[in-house]
N, C-alpha and C positions, 0 to 999 in steps of 0.2 A: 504493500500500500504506500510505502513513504518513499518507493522509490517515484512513482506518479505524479507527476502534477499535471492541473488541468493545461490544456493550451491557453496561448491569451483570449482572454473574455474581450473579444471585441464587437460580442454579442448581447453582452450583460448592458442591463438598464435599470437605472435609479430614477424613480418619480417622488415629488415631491407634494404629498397628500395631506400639507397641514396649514395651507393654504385656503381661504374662509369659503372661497367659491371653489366649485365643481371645475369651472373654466378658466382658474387662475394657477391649474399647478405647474410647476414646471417638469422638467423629463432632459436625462440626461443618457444618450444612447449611444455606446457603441464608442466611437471616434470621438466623439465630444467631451465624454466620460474620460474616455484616456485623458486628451488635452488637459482637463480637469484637475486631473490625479496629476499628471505631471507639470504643470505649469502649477499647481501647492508644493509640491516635493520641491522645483525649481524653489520656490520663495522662500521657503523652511530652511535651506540648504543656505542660502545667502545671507539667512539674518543667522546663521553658523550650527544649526543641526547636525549634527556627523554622525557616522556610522556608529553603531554602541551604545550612544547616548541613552540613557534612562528619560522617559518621559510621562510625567503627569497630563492627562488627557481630562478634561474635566468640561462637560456640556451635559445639554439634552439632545435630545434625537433632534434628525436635521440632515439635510442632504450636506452640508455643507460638516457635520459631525463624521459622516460616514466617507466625505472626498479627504477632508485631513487625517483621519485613520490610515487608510491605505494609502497616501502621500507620505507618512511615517513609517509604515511598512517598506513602502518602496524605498527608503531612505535607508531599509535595515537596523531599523532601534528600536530599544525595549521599548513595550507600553505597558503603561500601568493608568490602566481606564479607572477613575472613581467617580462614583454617583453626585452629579450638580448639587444635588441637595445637604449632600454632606457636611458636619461643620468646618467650618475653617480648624479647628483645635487638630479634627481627626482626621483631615487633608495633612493638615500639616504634619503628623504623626507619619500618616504612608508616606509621605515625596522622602520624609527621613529615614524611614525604615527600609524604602528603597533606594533611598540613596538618587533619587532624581536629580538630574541635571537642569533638565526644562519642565515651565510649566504652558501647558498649552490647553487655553481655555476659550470659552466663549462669553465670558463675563470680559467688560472693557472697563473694568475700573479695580481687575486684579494685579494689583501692584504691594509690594511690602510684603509677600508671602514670605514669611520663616523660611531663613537656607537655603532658598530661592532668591537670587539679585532680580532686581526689575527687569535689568535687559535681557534675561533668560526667561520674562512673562511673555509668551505670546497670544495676541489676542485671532483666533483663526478664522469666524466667520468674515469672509471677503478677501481674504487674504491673496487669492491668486487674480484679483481683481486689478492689482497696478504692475504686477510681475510679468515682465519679457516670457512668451510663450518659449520652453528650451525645443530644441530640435525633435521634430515628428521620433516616437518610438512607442514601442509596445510597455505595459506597465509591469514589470518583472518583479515579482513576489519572489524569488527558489532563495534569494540569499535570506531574508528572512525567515520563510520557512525552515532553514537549518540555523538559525541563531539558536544558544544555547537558551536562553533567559528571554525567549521571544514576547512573552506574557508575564506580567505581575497581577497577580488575580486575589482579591478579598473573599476568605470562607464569609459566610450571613454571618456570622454573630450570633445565631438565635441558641446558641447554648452554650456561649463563653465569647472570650475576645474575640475577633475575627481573626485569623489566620493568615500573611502573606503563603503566598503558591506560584512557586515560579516555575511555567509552563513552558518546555524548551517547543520550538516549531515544530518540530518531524514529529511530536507527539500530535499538536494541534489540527497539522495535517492530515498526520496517521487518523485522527477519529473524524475530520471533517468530510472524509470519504468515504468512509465505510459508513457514517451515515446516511450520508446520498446512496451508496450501495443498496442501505436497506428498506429505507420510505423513498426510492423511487426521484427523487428529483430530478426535470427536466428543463430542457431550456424553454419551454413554453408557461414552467410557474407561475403563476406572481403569490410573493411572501409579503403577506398583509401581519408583522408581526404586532401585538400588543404591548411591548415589554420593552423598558429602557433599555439601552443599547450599550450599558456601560456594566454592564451583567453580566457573568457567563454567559445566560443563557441568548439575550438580546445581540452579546458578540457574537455567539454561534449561528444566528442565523445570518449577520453578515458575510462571514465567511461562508458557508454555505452557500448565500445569493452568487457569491465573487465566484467560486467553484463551479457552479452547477451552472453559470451563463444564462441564467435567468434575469426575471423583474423583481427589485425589490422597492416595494410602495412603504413610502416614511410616512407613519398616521397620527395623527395627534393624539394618541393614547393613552392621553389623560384626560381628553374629553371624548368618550366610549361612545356616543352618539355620534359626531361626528366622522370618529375614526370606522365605523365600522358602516357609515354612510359614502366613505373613501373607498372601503373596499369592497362593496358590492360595486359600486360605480365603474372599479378598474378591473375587475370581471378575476378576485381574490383565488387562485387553489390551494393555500396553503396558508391556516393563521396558527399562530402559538400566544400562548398567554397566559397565566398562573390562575390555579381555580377560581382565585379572589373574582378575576376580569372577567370569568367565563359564567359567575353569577348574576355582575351585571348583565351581561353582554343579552342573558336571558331575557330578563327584562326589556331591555332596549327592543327585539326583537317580538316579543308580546306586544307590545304598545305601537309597534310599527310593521305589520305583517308585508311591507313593502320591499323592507330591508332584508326582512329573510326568505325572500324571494330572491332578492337580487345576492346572496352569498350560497346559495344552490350549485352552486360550481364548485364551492368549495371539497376538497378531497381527504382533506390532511387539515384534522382541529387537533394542533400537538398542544398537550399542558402537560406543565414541569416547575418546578420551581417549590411545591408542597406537596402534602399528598393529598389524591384526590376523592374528596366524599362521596361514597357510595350516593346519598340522594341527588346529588347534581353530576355526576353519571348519568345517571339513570332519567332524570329530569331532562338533562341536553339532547341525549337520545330519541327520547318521545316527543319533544318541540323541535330539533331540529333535521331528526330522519338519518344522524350519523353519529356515531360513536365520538368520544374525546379519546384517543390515543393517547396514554400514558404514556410517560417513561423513565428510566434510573439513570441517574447520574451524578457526578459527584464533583464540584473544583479540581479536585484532585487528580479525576481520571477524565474526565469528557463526559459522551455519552457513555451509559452501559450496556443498557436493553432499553428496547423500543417497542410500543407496541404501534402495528401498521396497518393500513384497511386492510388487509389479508387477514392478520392475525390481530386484529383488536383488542383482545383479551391480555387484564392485568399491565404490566408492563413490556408485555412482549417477549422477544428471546433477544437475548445475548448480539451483539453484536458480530458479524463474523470477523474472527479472530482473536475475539477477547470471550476472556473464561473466565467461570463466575463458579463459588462452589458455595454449599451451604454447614455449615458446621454445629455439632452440639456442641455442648458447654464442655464436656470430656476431648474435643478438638476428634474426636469422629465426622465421620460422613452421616448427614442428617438423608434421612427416606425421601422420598418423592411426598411433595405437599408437606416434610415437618418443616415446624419452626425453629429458624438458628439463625446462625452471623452469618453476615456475607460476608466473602474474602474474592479478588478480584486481581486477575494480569492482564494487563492491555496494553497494547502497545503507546497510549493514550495517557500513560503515567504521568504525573509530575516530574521534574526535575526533584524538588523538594520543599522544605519549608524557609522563612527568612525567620533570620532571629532577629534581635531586636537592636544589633549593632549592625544588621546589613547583610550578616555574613552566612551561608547556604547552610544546611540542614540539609545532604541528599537522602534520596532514598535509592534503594536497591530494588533497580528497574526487571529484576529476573525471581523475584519474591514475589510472592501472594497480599497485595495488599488488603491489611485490615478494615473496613469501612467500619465499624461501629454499628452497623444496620440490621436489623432483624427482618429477615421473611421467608420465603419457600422458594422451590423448582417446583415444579409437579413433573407428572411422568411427561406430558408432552413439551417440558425445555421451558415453559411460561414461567415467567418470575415474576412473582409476587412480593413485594415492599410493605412491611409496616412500619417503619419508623427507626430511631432510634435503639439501639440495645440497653436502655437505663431501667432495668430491672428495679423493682421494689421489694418488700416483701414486707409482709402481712396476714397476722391471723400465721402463719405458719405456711405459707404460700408466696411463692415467685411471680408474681405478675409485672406484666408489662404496661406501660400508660398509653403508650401508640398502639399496641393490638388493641385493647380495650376501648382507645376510639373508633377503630374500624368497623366493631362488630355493633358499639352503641351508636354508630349513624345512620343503623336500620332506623331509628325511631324516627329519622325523616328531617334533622338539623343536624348542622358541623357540630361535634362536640370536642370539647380541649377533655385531658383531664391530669390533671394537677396532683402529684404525688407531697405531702407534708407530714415531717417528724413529728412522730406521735408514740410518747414513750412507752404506752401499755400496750398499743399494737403494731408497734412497729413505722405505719404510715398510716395516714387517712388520707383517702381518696375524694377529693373534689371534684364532680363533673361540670364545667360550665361547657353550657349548652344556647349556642348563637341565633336567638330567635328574634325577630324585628316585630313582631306582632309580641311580645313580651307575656306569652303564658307564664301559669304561676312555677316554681321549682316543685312543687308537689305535683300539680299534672303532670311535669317534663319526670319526674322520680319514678313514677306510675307507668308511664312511656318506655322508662330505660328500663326498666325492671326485667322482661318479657328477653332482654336482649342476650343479661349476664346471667353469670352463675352466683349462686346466694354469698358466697365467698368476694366477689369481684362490685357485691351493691356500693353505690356510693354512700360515701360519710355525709356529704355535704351535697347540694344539686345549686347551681348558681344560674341566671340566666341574664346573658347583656342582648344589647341589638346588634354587634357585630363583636368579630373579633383586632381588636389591634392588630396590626400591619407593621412591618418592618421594609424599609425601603424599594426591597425588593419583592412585594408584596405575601410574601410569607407570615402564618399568624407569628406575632409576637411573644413568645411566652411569658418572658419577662415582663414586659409590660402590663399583661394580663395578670401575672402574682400582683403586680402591685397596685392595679386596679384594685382587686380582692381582697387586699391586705394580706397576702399569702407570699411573701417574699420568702427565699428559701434561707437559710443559715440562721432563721430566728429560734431556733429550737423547737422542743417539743412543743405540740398545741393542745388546748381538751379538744374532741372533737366535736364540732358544733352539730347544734340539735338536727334532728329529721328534717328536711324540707328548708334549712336556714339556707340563707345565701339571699343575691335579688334577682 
């Protein structure tokens, strides 16, 4: 796979869909795109970019976010994409922890950035707008592709600091093709993605669009009406976008049967990014006539498994060439359908971890990496994902809090559930349970009941209107404890009455 690369995309097209009118977008095809990309690399290059260089990438989606990506690419330097929204404090932290050179933003008033000199702030929207067009050529990605430290990539944080992950290219590569390999990507696509583009997951579709010589439509994705008003219009076959989007997206599509009409073409509804509730499965299904395709992945490794319109089911199989095993706790081979850890080789690996002077943490790219995740194989190769491996125990019992919300989202809402020290039984179980219409915790207790084992009821039922979100649209756990007043390390609690919580 990594010895492959696509030919030059001089087919690939970028449209610009975040534009107020239908008739106002722009469209960047082919030759033009090139000139694009290489007349920002020209200007990056002159105001002193060099090969190597570390670079802080910091916007929102935008044609003009996705022509300066690959103009740094082309230039052969790290990137280390962070979320716009980000604080300044914890920008400042990555550019340091990765040792960034350049900051390269779309804000025109970033100046004074920590460790950063001003004249290494560069502002990029417009940028190739007063730059000498350099000589006609093709946009040549291969040296990038084999940079060691091609990517600097943030774990979520949704259960400790974030994580730097430096992703060498021939890895990026290696899984950005054997994707396409396995959902089919063609040069006739158009990728209508939902999802910030400074994400793993919102980076992977760029690459991908660059790969596979298709369309990809930039939507204003944080206004779900309109973006998904963009991509019926551009005639969409492939959207992605985290469960959070795909609850509105329901919505949107109820109140407007025009809209889901016109995304009928669609082939490929990829969500990623949390896991996916059995009721809005099942919900998207019956409104929109096609499955949501799951799938596994990790920062660490890329994609893992996918689930395809062939094989819809769970999160699919395995990626070809990357091997997935399931383990018990005695480090055995778990059965077809048990539950255990996953352990994972791909050619997709990280390079390793960043510490916090800068300096690599590798990993051993010929070892079985440990994901932390609990789920199954079944006998037909299907992988199944519950969550994290943060076992509790209780009452004399091993339980898990991500199986336990799998199995309580029969009752028909997302449910969190929240593990707290509890010194005569170990932990009590909090279920909070995501309802906007705010039934009472006694209905929703009555609801769960039917789902668990009398061992597995909850101590507590809580109910909000949604769940906190973390940047990258994942529920927030943390946020949620402290919503509830459930923060973890405060010690043992009594466990609160039947039916408490709001």
């Amino acid at each position: 796979m990594t010895d492959t690369i696509a030919p030059p995309v001089a087919a690939a097209r970028l449209v610009d869909g975040t534009a107020p009118a239908l008739g106002g977008t722009g469209r960047l095809d082919g030759p033009a795109l090139t000139r694009r990309v290489q007349t920002t690399a020209h200007a990056l290059a002159r105001l002193g970019v060099r090969t190597g260089d570390r670079i802080l990438v910091q916007g929102d989606n935008s044609i003009d976010y996705v022509v300066t990506l690959l103009a740094l690419m082309r230039l052969d330097t790290s990137l280390i994409p962070v979320d716009h929204r980000l604080s300044a404090a914890d920008a400042t932290a990555a550019a340091r922890q990765a040792r960034a050179r350049w900051l390269v933003t779309a804000a025109d008033h970033a100046t004074g950035f920590p460790g950063i000199p001003d004249r290494r702030v560069i502002h990029y929207p417009g940028l190739a707008a007063d730059a000498p067009p350099p000589p006609p050529s093709e946009v040549d990605l291969t040296p990038w592709f084999r940079r060691p430290d091609a990517l600097v990539l943030w774990s979520s944080g949704t259960t400790g600091r974030p994580k730097g992950i430096v992703k060498p290219g021939h890895a990026v590569l290696d899984n950005s093709l054997r994707t396409i390999q396995a959902m089919g990507y063609r040069a006739d696509d158009v990728l209508a993605p939902l999802l910030p583009f400074s994400h793993q997951y919102g980076l992977s579709v760029i690459l991908l669009w660059w790969l596979a010589r298709c369309t990809l439509l930039v939507t204003p994705y944080q206004r779900l009406d309109a973006a998904v008003t963009q991509a019926a219009a551009h005639g969409a076959t492939a959207v992605d976008a985290a469960p959070s989007t795909y609850h509105s997206l329901l919505g949107v599509v109820r109140r407007r049967p025009e809209v889901r009409a016109g995304l009928a073409g669609v082939r490929v509804w990829g969500v990623g990014g949390a896991p996916l509730p059995a009721p809005l499965a099942e919900s998207f299904r019956t409104t929109m006539g096609r499955p949501l395709l799951d799938g596994y992945g990790l920062t660490e490794l890329g994609n893992v498994a996918l689930a395809t319109p062939d094989a819809p089911h769970g999160c699919g199989r395995p990626l070809p060439g990357v091997r997935l095993r399931v383990l018990r706790p005695d480090g055995t081979a778990a059965d077809p359908g048990e539950l255990g850890v996953i352990e994972v080789r791909s050619p997709g690996l990280m390079a390793g971890y960043l510490q916090e002077d800068g300096s690599l943490t590798p990993v051993d790219p010929d070892a079985w990496y440990p994901t932390a995740d609990l789920g199954s194989v079944d006998a037909d190769g299907i992988v199944r994902v519950v969550g994290r491996n943060q076992a509790v125990h209780r009452l004399g019992f091993t339980l898990y809090p991500e199986s336990l919300e799998r199995r309580a989202e029969a009752c028909g809402r997302p449910v969190k559930v929240l593990a707290v020290a509890d010194q005569r039984r170990g932990s009590a179980l909090h279920f909070v349970v995501a309802d906007p219409e705010g039934e009472a915790p006694l209905t929703w207790r009555r609801r769960l009941a039917e789902h668990l084992a009398e061992y597995e009821q909850p101590n507590a039922v809580h109910v909000v209107g949604h769940f906190p979100l973390t940047a990258n649209d994942k529920p927030d756990t943390r946020a949620l404890r402290a919503q509830l007043g459930l923060e973890l390390g405060v010690g043992p609690e009594p466990v609160p009455r039947q039916g408490g919580g709001r």
